[in-house]
DSSP file (Angstrom, degrees, kcal/mol; ACC not computed):
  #  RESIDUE AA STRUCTURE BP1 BP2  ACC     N-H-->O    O-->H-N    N-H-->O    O-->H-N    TCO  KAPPA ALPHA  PHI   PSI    X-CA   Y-CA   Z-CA
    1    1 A X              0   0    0      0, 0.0     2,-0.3     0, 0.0    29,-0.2   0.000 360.0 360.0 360.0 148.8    3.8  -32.8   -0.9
    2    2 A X        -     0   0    0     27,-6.4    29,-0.4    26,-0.2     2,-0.3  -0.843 360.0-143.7-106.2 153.0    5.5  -30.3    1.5
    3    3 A X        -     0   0    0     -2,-0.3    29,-0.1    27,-0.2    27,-0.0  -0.882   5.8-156.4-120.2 168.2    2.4  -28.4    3.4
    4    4 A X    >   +     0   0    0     27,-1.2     3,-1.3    -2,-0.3     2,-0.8  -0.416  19.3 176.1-134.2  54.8    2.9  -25.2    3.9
    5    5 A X  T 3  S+     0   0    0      1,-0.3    27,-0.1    27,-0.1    -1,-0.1   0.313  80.4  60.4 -80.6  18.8    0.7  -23.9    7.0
    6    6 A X  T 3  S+     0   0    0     -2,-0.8    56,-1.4    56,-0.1     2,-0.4  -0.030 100.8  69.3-110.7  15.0    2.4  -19.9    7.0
    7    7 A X  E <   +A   61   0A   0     -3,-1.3    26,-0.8    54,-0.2     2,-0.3  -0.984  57.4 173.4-144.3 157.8    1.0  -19.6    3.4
    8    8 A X  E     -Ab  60  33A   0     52,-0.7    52,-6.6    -2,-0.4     2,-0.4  -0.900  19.1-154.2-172.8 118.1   -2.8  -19.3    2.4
    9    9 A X  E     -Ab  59  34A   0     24,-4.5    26,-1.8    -2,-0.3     2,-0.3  -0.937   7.1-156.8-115.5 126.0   -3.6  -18.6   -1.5
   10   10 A X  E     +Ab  58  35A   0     48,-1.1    48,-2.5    -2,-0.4    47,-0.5  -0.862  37.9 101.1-103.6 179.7   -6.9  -16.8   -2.9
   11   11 A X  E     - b   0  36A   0     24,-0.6    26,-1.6    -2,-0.3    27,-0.4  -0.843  56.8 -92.6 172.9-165.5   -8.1  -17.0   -5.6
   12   12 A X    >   -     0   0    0     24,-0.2     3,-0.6    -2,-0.2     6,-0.1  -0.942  36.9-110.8-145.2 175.5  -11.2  -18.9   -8.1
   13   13 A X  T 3  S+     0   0    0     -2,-0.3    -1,-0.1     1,-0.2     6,-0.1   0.875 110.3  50.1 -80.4 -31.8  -11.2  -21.8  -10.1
   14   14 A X  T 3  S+     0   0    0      4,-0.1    -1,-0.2     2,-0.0     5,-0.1   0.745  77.6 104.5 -70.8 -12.0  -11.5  -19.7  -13.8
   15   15 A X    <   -     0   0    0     -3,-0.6     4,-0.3     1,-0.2    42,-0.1  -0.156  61.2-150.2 -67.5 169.6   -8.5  -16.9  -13.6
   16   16 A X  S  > S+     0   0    0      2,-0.2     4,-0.9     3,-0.1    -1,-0.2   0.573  91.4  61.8-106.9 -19.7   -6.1  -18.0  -15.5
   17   17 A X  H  > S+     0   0    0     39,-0.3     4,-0.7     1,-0.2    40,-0.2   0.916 102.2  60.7 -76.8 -52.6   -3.4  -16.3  -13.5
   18   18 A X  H >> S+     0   0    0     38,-0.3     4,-1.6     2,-0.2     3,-1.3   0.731  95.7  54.5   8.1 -81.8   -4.7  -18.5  -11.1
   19   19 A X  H 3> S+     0   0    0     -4,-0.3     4,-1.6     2,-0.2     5,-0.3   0.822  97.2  68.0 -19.3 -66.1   -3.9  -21.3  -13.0
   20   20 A X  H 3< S+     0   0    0     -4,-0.9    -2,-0.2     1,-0.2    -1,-0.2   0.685 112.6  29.0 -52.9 -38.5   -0.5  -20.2  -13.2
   21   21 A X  H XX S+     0   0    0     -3,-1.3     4,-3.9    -4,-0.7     3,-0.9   0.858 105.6  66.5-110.2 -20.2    0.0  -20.7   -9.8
   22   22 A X  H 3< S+     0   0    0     -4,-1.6     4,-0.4     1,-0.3    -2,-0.2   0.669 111.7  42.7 -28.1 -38.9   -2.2  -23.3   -8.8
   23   23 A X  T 3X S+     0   0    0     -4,-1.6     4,-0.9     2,-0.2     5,-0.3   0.605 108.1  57.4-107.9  -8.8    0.1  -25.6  -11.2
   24   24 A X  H <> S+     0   0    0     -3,-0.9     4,-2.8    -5,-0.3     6,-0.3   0.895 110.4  46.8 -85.5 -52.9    3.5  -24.1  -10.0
   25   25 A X  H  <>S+     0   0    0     -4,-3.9     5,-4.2     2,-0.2    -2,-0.2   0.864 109.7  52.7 -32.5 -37.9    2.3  -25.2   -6.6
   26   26 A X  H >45S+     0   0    0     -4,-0.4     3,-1.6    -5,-0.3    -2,-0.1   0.883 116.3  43.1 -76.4 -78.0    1.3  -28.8   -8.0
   27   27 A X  H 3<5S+     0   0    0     -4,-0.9     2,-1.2     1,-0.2    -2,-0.2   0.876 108.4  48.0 -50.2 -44.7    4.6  -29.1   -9.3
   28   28 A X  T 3<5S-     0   0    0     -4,-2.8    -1,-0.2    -5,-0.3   -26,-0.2  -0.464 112.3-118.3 -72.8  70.7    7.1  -27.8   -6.7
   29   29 A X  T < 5 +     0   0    0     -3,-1.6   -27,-6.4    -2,-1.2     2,-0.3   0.370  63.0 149.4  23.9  47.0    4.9  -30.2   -4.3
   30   30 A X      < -     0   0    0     -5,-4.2     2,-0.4    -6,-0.3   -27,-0.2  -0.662  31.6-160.3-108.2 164.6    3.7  -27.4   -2.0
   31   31 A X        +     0   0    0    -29,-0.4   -27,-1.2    -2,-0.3     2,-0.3  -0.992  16.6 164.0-121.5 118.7    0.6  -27.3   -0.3
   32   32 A X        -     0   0    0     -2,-0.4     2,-0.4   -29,-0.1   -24,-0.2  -0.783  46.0 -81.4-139.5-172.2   -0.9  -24.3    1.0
   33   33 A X  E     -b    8   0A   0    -26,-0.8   -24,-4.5    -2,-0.3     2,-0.7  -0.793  45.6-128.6 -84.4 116.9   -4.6  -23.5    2.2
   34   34 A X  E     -b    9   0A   0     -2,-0.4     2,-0.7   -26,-0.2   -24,-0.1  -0.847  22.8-175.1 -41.7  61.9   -7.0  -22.7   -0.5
   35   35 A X  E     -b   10   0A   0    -26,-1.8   -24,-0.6    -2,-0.7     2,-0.6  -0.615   2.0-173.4 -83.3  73.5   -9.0  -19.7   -0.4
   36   36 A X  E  >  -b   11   0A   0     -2,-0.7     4,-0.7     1,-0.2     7,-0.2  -0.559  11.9-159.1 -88.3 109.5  -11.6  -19.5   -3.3
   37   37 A X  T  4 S+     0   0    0    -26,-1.6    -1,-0.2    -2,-0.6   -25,-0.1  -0.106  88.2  57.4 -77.6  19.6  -13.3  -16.0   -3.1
   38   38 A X  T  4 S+     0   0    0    -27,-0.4    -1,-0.2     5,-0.0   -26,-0.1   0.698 113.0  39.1 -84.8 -66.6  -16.4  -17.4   -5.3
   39   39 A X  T  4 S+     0   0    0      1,-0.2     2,-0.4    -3,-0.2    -2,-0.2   0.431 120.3  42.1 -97.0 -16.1  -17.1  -20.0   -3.0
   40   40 A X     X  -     0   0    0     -4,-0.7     4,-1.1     1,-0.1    -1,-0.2  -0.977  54.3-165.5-142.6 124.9  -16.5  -18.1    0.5
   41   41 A X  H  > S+     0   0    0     -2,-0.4     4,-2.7     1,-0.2    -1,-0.1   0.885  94.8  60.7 -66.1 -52.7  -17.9  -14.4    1.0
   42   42 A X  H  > S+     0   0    0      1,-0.2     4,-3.6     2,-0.2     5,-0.3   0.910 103.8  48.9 -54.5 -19.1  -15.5  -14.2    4.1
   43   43 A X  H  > S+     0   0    0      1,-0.2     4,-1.5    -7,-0.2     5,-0.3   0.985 113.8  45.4 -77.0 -41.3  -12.2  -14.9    1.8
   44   44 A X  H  X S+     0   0    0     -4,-1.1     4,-1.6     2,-0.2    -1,-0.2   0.823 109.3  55.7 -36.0 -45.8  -13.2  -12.3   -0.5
   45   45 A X  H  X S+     0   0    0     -4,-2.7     4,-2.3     1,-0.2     5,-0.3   0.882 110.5  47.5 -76.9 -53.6  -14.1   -9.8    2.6
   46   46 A X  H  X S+     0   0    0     -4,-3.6     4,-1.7     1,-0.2    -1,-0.2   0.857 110.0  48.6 -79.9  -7.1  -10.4  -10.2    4.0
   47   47 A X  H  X S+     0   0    0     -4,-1.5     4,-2.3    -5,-0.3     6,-0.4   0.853 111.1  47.0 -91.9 -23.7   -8.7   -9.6    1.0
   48   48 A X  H  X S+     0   0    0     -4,-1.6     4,-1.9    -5,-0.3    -2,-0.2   0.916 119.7  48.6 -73.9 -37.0  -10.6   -6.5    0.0
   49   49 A X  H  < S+     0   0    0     -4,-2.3    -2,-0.2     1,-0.2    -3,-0.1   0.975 115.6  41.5 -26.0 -85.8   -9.8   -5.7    3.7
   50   50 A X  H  < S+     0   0    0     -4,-1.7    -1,-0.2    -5,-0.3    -2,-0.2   0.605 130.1  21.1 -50.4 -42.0   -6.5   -6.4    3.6
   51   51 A X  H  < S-     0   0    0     -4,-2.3    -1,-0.2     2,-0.4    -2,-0.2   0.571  88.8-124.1-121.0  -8.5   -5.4   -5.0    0.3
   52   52 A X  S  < S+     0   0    0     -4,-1.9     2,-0.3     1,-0.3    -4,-0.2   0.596  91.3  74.5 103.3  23.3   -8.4   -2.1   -0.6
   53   53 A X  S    S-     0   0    0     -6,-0.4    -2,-0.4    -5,-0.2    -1,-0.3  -0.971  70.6-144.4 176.2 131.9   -8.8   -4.3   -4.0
   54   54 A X        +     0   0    0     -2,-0.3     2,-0.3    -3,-0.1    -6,-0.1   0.667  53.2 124.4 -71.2 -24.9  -10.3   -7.8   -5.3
   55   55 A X        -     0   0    0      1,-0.1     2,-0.2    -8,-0.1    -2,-0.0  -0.354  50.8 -93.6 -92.3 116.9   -8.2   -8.9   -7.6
   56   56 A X  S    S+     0   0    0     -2,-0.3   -38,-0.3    15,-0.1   -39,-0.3  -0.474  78.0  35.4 -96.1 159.1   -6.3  -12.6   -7.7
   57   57 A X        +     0   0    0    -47,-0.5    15,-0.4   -40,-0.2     2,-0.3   0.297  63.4 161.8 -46.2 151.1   -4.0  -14.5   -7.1
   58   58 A X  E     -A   10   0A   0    -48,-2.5   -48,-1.1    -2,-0.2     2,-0.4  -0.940  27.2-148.6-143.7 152.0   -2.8  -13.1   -3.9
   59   59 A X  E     -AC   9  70A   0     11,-2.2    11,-3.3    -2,-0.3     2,-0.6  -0.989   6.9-152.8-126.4 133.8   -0.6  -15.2   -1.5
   60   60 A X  E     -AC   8  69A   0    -52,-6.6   -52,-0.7    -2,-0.4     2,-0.6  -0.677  13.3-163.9 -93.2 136.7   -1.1  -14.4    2.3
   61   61 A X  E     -AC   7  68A   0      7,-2.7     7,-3.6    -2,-0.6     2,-0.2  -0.981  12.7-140.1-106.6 116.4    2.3  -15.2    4.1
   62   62 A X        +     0   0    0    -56,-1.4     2,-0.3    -2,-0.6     5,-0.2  -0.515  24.8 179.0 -93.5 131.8    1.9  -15.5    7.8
   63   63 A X    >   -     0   0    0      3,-0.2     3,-2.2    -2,-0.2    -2,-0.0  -0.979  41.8-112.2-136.7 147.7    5.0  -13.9    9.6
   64   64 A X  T 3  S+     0   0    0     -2,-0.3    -1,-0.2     1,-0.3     3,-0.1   0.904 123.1  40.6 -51.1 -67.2    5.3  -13.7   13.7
   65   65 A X  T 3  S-     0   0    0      1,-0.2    -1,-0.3    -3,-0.1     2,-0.2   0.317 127.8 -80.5 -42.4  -5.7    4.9  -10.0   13.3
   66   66 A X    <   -     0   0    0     -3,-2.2    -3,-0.2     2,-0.0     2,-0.2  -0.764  58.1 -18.1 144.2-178.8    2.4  -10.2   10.8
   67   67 A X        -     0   0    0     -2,-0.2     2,-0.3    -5,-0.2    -5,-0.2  -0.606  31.6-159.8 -87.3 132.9    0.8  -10.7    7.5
   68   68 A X  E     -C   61   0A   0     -7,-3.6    -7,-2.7    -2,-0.2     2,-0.5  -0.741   4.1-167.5 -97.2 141.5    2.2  -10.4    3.8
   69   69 A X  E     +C   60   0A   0     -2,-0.3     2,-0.7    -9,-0.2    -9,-0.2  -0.862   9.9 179.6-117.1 107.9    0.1   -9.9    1.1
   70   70 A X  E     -C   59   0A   0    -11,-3.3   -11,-2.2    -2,-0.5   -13,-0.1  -0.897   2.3-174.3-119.6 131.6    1.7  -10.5   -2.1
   71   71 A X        +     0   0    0     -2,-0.7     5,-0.4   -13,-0.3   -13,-0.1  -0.006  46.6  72.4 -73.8-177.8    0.0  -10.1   -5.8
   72   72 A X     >  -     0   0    0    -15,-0.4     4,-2.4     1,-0.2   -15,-0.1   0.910  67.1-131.2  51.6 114.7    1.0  -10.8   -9.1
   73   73 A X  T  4 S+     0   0    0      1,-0.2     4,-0.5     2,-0.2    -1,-0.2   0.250 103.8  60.7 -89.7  26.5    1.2  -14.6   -9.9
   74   74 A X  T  > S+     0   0    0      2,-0.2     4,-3.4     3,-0.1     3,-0.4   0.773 110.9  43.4 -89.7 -56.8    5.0  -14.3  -11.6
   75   75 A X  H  > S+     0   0    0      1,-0.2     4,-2.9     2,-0.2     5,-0.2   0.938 112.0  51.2 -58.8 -45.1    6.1  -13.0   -8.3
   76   76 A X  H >X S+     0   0    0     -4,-2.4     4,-2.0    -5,-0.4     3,-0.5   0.933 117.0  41.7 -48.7 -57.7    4.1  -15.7   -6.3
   77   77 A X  H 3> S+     0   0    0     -4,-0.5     4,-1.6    -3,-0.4    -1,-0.2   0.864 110.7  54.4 -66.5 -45.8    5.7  -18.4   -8.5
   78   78 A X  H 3X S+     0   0    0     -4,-3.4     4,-0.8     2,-0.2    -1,-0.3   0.880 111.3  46.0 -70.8 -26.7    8.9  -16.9   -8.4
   79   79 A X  H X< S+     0   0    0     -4,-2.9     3,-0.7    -3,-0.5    -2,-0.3   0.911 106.8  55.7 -64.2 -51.3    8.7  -16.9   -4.4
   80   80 A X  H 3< S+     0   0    0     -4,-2.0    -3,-0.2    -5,-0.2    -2,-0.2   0.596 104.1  63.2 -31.3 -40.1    7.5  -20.5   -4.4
   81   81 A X  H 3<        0   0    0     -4,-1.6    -1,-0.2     1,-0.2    -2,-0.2   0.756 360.0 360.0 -28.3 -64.0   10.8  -21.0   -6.4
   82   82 A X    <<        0   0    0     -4,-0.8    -1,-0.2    -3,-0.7    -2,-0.2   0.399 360.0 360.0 -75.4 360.0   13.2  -19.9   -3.8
């Protein structure tokens, strides 16, 4: 496993999109921090913050100037890719 401490994914354990990336992760051998917005109110609270909206997968990407928020778990996967 590669860990990945600039990257932090929510999500919960039923989406299915979810899923989607949750297993692209398992296979390219990435690791990232686990944010399950069931199971913790704050992860929930900073992504509606962050992005005005609930809805997962999201992957946070940590940059020296700041934070990316990126949706839609084809693009996440396809980033994970590169």
């Amino acid at each position: 496993m590669t860990a990945a401490p600039d990257l932090a994914l929510y999500y919960y354990d039923t989406c299915g999109y979810c899923m989607r990336v949750r297993y692209a992760l398992s296979k390219l051998g990435v690791e990232v921090e686990m944010r399950n917005i069931h199971r913790d109110r704050k992860h929930l609270e900073d992504l509606s913050e962050a992005r005005g909206r609930e809805t997962v997968p999201v992957l946070r990407i940590t940059h020296p100037d700041g934070d990316e928020w990126m949706g839609e778990s084809r693009d996440i996967v396809a980033y994970l890719e590169r």
